[in-house]
N, C-alpha and C positions, 0 to 999 in steps of 0.2 A: 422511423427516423427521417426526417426533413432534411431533403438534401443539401449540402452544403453548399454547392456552387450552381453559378449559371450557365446559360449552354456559353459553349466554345466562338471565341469573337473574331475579325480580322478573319485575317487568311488561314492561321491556323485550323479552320475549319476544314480543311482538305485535308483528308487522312494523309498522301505524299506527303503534304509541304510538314506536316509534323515528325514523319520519321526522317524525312530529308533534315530539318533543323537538329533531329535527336542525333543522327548518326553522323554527321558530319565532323569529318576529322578535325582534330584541334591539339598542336603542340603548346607545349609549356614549358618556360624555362625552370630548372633545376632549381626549389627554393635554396638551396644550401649546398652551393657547389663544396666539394672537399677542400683541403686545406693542402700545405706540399706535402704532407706526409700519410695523406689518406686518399682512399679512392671509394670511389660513390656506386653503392646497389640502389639501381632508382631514389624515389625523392625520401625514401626511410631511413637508410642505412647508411653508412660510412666506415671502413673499417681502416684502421693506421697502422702503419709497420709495424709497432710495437703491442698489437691485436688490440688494442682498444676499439669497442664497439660503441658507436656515439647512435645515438638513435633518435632521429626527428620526433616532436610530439607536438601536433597540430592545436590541440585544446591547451588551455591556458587553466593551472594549478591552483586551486581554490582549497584545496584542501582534501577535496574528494579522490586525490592517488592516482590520477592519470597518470604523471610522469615515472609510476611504478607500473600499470596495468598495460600499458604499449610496449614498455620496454619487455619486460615479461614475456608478453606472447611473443614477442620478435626472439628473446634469449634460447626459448623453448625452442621454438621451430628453425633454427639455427642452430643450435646446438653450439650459445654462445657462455664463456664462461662468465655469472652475474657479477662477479668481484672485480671485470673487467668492461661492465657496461657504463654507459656515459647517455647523458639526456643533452639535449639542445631543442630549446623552444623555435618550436618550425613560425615564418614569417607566413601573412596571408597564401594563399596559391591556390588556384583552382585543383592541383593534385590533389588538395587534402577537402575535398567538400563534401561537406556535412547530408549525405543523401537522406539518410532517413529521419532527419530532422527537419529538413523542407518540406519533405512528404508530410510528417503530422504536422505541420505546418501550414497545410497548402491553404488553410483558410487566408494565412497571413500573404503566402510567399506567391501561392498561381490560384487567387478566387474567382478565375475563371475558368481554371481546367477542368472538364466532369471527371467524374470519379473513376471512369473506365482507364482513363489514358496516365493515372496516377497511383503508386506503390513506389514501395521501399526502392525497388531496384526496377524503375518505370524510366525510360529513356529517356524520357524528356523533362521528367524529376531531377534526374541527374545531368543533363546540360545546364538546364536552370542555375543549379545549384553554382555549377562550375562556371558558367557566366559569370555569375555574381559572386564572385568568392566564397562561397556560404560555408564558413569555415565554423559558425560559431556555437560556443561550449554552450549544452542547457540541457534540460530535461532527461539526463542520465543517458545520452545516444552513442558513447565514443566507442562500448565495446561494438553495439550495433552497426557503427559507421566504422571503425576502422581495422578493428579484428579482421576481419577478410580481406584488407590490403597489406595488414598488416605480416600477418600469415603468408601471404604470395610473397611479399618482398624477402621475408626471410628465405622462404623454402627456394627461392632462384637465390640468394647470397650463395646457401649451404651446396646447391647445386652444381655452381660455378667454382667455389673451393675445391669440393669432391672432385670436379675436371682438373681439377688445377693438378691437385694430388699424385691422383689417377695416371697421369702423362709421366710425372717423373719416376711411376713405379710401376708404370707400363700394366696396367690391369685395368677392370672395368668401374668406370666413376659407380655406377650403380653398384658395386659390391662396396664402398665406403660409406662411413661415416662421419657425420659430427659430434663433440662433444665434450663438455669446458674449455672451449677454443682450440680446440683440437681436429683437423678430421683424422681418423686413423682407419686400421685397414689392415688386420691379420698380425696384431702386434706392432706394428709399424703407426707412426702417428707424427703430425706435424699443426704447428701451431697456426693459424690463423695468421697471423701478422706475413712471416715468410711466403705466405700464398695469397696476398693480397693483391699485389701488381700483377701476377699473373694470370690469378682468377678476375681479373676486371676485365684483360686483355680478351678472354674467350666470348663466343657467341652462345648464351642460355639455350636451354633446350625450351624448345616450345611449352610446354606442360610440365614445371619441376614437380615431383611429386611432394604433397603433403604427409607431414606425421600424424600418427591419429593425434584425435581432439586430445590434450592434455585431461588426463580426470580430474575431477570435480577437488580440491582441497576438502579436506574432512575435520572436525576437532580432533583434537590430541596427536596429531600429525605435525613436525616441525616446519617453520616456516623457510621453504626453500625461497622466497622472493620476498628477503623485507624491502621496505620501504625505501628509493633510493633518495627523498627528500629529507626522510627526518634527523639524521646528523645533522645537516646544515641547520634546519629550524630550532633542534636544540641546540647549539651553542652561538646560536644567531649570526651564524654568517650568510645564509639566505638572503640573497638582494632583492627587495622588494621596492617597486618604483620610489620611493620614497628614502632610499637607501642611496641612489644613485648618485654621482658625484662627477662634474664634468668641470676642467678647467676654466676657470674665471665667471662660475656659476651663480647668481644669486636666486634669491627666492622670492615667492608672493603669496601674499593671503589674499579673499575676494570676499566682499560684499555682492549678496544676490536681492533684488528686489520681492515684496511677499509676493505670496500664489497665487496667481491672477494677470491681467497684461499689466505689465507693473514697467513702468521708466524709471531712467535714472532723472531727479527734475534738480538737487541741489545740494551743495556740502561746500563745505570750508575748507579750503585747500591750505591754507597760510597756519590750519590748527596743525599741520604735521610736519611743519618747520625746522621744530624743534629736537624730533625723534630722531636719533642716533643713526647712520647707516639705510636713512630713505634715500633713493635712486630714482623714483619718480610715479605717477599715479598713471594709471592707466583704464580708462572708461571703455565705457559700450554703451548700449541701449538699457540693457536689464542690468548690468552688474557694473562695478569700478575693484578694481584690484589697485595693490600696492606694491612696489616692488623694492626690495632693501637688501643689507648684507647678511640679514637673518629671518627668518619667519617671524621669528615676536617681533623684531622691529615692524615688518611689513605690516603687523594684524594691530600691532598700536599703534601706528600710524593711520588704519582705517577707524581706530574707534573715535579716533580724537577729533577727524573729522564728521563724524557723525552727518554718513551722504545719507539722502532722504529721496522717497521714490512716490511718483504718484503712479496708483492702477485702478481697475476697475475690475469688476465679477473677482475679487477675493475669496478664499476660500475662508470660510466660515461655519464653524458645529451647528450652529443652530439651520443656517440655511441648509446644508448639507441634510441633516435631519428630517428637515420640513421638506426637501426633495424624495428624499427613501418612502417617508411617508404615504406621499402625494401618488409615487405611482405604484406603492402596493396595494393604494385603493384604488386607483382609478387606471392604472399605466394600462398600456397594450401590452397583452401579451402572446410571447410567438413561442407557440409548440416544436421544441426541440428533438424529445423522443415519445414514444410512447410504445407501447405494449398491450394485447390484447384488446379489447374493447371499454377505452379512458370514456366516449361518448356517451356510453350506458351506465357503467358502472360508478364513475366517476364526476359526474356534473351538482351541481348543487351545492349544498353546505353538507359536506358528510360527519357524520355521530364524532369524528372525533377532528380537531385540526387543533397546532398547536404551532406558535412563534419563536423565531431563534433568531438571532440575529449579531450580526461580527463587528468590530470597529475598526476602523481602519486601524493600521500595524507597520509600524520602521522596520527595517531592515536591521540597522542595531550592528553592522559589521565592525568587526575591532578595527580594519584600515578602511581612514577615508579618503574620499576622490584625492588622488595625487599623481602627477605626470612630469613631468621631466621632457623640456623643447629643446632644441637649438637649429634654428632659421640663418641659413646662410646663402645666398649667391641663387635666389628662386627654390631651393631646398630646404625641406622642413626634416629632422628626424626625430622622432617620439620614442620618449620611454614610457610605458604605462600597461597598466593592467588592465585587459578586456578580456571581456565573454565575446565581444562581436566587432573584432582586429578589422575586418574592412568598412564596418559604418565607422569605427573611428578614426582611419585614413581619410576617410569621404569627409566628414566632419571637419576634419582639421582643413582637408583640402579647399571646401568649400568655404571655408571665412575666412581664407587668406588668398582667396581666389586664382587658387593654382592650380593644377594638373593633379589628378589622384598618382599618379606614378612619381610628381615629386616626392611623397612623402614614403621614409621608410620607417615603420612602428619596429621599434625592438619588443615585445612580447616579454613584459615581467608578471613575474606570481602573483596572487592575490592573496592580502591578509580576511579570507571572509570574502563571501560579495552576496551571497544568498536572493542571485539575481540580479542587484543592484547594478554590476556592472555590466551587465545587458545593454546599458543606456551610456552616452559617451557625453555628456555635455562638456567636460571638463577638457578633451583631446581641441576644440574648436577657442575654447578659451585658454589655454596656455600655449596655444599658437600663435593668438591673437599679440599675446602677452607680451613673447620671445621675440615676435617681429617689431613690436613698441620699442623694447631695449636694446636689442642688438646687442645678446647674449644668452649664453645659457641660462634658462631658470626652470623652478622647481616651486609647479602651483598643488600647494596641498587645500583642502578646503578642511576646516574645523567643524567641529559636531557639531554646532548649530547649524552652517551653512551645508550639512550634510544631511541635517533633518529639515530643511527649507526645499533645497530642490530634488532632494527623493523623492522617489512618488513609490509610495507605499503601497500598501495590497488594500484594496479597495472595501470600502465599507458592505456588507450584502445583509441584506434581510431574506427568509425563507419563511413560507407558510408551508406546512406538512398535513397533511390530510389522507385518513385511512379509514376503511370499511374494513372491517371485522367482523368476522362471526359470532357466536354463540360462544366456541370453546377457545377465544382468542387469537383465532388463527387468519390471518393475515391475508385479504384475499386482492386486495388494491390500496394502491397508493400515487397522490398527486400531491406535486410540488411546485409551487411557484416561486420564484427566485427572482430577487429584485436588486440588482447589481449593475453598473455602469460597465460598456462594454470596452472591457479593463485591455482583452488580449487584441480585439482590432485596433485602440487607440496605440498600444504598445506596437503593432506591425505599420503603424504610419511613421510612429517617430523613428524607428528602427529603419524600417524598406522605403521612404517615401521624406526622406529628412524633415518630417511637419512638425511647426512647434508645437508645444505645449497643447494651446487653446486650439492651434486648428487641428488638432488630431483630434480633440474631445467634440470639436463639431462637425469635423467629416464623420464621424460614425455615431453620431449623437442617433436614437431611435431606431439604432441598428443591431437585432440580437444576434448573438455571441457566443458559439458553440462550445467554446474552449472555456469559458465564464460556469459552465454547468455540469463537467468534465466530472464524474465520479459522484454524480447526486442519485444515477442510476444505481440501485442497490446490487449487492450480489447476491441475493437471496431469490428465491424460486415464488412470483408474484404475478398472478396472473394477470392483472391487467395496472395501466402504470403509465403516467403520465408527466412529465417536465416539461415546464414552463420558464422560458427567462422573459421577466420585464426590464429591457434594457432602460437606465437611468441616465438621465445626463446633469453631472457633478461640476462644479467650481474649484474642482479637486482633482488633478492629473496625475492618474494614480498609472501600477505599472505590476510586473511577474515577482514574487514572492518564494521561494523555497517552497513545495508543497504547490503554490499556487490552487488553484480550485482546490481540488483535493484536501486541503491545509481547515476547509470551512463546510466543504458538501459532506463529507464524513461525521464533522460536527453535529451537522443538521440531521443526518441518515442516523446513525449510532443513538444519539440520544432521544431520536424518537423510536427507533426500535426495541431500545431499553427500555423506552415508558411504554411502549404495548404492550412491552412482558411483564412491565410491574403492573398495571392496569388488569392483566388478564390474569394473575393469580400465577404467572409463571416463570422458573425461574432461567434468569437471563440467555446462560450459553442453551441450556437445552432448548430454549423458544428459538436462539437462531441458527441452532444445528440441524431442528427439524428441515428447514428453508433451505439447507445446502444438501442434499441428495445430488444435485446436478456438480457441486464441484468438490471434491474429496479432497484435493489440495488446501483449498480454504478452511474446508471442516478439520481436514487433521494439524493443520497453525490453533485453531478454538481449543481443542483437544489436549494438545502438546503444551498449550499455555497455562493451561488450567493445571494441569500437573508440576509445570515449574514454579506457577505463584502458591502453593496448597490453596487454589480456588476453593473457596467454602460456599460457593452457593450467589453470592452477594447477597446476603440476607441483611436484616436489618444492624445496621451497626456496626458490620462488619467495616465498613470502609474499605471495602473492595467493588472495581469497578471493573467492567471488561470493553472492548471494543474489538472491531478486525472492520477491514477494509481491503479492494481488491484494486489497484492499479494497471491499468492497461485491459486486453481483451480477456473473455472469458478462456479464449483457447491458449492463452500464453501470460505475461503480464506477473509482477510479484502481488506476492498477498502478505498478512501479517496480520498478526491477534495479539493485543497488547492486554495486561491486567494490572489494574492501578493500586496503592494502597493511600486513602489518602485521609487526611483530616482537618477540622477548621478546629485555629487554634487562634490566641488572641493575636497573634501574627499575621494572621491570613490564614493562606490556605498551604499547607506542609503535605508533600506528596514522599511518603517513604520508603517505597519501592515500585518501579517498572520491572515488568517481566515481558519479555517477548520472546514469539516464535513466528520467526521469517521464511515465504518459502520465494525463493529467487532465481530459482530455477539452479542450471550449472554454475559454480563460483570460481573464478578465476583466482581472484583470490582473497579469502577466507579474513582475513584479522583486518583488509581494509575494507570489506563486507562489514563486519562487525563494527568496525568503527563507522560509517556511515549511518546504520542503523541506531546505532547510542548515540552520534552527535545528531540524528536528525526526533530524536525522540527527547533530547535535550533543546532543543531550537524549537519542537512542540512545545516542549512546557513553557519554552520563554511567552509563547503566542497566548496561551493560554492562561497566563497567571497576569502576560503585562505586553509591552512592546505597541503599546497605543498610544494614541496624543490627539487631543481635539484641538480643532485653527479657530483661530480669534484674529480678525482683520489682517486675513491672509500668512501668518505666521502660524508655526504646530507651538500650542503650548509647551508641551515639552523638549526643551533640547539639551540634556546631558541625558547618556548613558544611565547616571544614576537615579534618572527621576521614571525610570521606564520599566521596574520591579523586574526584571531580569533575573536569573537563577545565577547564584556567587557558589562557588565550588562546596561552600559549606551549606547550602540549603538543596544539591543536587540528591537526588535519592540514589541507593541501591539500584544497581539496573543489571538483570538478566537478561541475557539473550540467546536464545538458541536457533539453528536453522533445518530446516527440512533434506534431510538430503534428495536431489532433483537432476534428472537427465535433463528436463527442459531448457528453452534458451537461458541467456544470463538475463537476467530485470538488473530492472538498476535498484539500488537499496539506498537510495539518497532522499526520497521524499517518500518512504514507507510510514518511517516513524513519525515525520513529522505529522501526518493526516490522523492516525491511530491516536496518539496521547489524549488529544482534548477531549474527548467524546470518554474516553479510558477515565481521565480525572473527573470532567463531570459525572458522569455514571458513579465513579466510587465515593465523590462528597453528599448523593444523593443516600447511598447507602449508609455514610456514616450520620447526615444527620435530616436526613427527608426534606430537604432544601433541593428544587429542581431548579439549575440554574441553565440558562438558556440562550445566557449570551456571554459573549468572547471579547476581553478577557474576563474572565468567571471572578464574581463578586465585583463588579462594575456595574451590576445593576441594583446592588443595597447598600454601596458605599456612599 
């Protein structure tokens, strides 16, 4: 493997001056001082006279159950009653940073730290992070980041109660307990709330002790920890930026310039006259918004002007095209990993290579960009939904040329963001907006202009190449990958506020480790090579649900499928021989095959199989999905998923399982549609319903079962979605001997 980084720059190169920066003390203020009727267990917990327990949650609710999964482990290890737990979305703070999300990160976050002075729990990883607020939600990290703080803050809450106790019943804190907001202690028990002023007043003991790890959630076991969001989502009282409502508030819609350096050059101001409830127009460079007593008034007021933009390097299908092309035949390309000996075994045109290739793909979230300003007196405060709460402080701060500590983000939910909200443009521009009017407003952006400045998951092309022996058996494999270097361009705009175009040219010809993430098989190959040819696009593209994973599974799966069909052999047994080395992956193949009645995937069957391993070989989830699928004059009708997940320890179970079904339902959307080609810098497509999407009645049957696992916890958010494609292609092959090889499937004989 080809190191990531370069040597260490500046001073940091002195071993002192690095632990001196890592260990050097640093207070912070309290994100969420208590209220008058609560008192505060560090920056987690809060507990109020009337034992209500409110509990910080640093990541922002997307659907994936954090605001149940933190509360949870803090209920547990407290020994707090759940009927009386409470959530409050934690504001930025260095308290709550993201450590082990910088660390995988660190191509993005420190690409110049070597790899010795960098891990999960590496001191200078963790300043970094804390510097820079790095608070933000992604790639499944919150148990990973916050279980262990999460865990300490309880277990010194219950600590401190226990003394509290303890004193008025003259015995030893260490003989009590907690438990449904109780501590008690030889019959004797008192509530949580009564011992709050006085457990806050004591000094913690150095080292509270922890309860053991909570076990694993099991099926058919009831659910001691449902969901504390989904009453509100069901009878929709959940506020979602776009819900928000602030005294003498209006709203705005915005025109965006197409994709490319695009201006604003001309529009007819005196055409919006007329519209009922306009308030006034408000420009920029790239975009004009309208601002009115209603949204439809604001967004007809923008049509009727119809503003016009000149740009230049637009994105364009065919150019686009004629780029991927260009450098899968000619590109440079830089070896990422390899294995055994790629130089011998692997050089030349080998007996077998075959092309696959992805389309770009929308996001498709049901909420679009929408935020909520109010600018007053050098003060900005924001309502809106993020993944990444301090670039979009920074962002807003920066286009209104104020202080990042003017601004305070109130942190609301997301309907969907499947990564989208990664990216803040909208916090910069409904700043901009709020300071125009000198009022409260509420800029949502409509599905067009939501398919305009997305940037989708990036188009990639893959060559797959393998030597085989005599009896089919699998002895090497080289892949070259031809892809724009999607996750550096995303760590510019993100870490480095670059626009659009200069993010695509600061890392133009630069490969992309994170781009080829999961192309490595799990399978036991002795010698093995990857390739990224980094591409440079007209097309500012960005992270995706799945991300890699979501297309290198793709590309891995269905070519290990066609070696087994090729070599006379049948699918799972060809890739359970390959797994001897990991018994966890082979027994997900196993277990799946049993829950779909796997018949072999013979011919006609319309059965397909896949699995995939995320993360390292010694840890990491895995997952074996089997498809049933068919071409009908509809398309393509998939009528059952089956999976078998193995995720290691599960906190908790039924939101486990729904992560795996909504991400293997977000598969199929990848996989059947969610594409669009540009034509002079516009995506062809912009509704919802021109993007063949799965409608509740074309969702199939879905199985799912899980491994039971002492291992760590995986995250189960992007398992499913990498497994399906590869799963449905494989089974439409079976039902009708059509290999289809590119994404979304049946777009290359439509």
């Amino acid at each position: 493997m080809a190191s990531r980084r370069g040597v260490l720059v500046g001073g940091l190169a002195a071993g002192a001056l690095v632990v001196g920066y890592a260990l050097r003390p640093r207070r912070y203020a309290l994100p969420l001082p208590p209220g008058r009727d609560e008192v505060a267990f560090d920056a987690w917990i809060r507990l109020a006279d009337d034992g209500v327990v409110t509990v910080a949650v640093p990541q922002v609710e997307m659907g994936q159950g954090v605001t149940t999964l933190i509360p949870q482990i803090i209920a547990y290890e407290m020994g707090a009653d759940w009927r009386r737990v409470a959530v409050e979305p934690a504001p930025p703070s260095p308290l709550y940073a993201n450590v082990p999300l910088a660390s995988r990160w660190a191509e993005l976050t420190m690409p110049a730290m070597p790899d010795a002075l960098l891990g999960d729990d590496a001191a200078l990883v963790r300043r970094w992070a804390q510097d820079h607020t790095f608070t933000v939600t992604a790639d499944g990290t919150a148990l990973a980041a916050y279980e262990g703080p999460a865990r300490a803050a309880a277990a010194m809450a219950r600590a401190l109660l226990c003394m509290a106790a303890a004193e008025r019943w003259d015995v030893d804190w260490r003989e009590c307990d907690a438990k449904d907001g109780f501590v008690i202690h030889e019959g004797k028990r008192l509530p949580f709330g009564t011992l709050a002023r006085a457990a806050a007043a004591l000094d913690p003991p150095r080292s509270p002790p922890l309860r053991d790890a909570p076990p694993a959630e099991r099926p058919g076991v009831p659910m001691a920890y449902p969901r504390l969001d989904l009453p509100a989502k069901v009878d929709g009282s959940l506020v979602f930026a776009g819900d928000v409502r602030l005294p003498g508030m209006v709203y705005a819609s915005i025109r965006h310039g197409p994709i490319g350096e695009s201006a604003l050059a001309d529009y007819d101001k005196t055409a919006a006259n007329g519209v009922r409830g306009l308030i006034t127009l408000v420009r920029n460079r790239g975009w004009i918004a309208a601002v009115a007593s209603t949204w439809w008034a604001a967004d007809q007021a923008l049509t009727r002007i119809d503003a016009g933009f000149t740009s230049t390097d637009r994105a364009d299908s065919a150019t686009i095209d004629q780029a991927m092309e260009t450098a899968m035949q000619t590109g440079t390309a830089t070896r990422l990993a390899e294995r055994g000996d790629p130089d011998a075994f692997l050089t030349g045109r080998l007996p077998l290579q075959l092309r696959y290739e992805v389309q770009p793909a929308l996001h498709a979230s049901i909420e679009t960009a929408s935020a909520t300003a109010r600018f007053k007196d050098g003060h900005l405060e924001l309502w809106m939904g993020t993944q990444a709460p301090q670039a979009a402080r920074e962002i807003a701060a920066r286009a209104l040329g104020i202080d990042v500590a003017a601004v305070t983000l109130y942190p609301m939910p997301l309907g969907g963001s499947f990564d989208r909200r990664l990216e803040n443009d909208h916090a910069g521009e409904v700043a901009l907006i709020a300071r125009a009017c000198q009022r409260p407003v509420q800029l949502t952006w409509s599905r067009k202009q939501e398919h305009i400045v997305g940037y989708p998951r990036p188009p990639v092309a893959a060559v797959l190449g393998a030597n085989v022996d005599a009896t089919g058996r699998l002895g090497g494999l080289r892949a070259r990958i031809v892809a724009p270097a999607t996750a550096r361009e995303f760590g510019r705009r993100l870490l480095h506020a670059d626009s659009p175009r200069a993010a695509i040219d600061a890392v133009a010809g630069v490969a992309d480790p994170m781009m080829i993430e999961g192309a490595i098989p799990p399978y036991a190959i002795d010698h093995l090579a990857i390739d990224h040819v980094p591409v440079r696009l007209p097309l500012p593209t960005g992270r995706m649900r799945g991300n890699a994973h979501g297309y290198t599974a793709f590309f891995v799966e269905s070519f290990i499928d066609e070696l087994a069909h090729r070599a006379g052999r049948e699918p799972l047994a060809y890739r359970m021989a390959m797994l001897g080395h990991d018994p966890r992956l082979a027994e997900c193949l196993q277990r799946v095959a049993v829950l779909s009645g796997w018949g072999g995937g013979a011919d006609n069957s319309g059965q397909g199989i896949a699995c995939h391993l995320i993360g390292s070989a010694e840890g990491g989830g895995r997952i074996a999905v089997v498809a049933s699928a068919r071409r009908d004059a509809d398309g393509v009708t998939v009528d059952r998923l089956s999976a078998v997940a193995d995720i290691g320890r599960i906190v908790n179970l039924d939101i486990a399982r729904q992560q795996i079904e909504g991400g293997l339902i977000f598969g199929l959307g990848l996989a059947l549609g969610c594409s669009t080609g540009y034509e002079a810098g516009l995506p062809v497509t912009g509704r919802l319903a021109s993007l063949n999407l799965p409608v509740l009645a074309d969702c199939p049957a879905i199985d799912v079962n899980f491994i039971t696992s002492s291992a760590a916890p995986a995250d189960p958010g992007e398992l499913g979605v990498a497994a399906v494609a590869p799963a449905v292609a494989n089974a439409l092959f079976s039902a009708t001997g059509l290999r289809l090889r590119q994404l979304p499937l049946l777009s290359e004989d439509v």
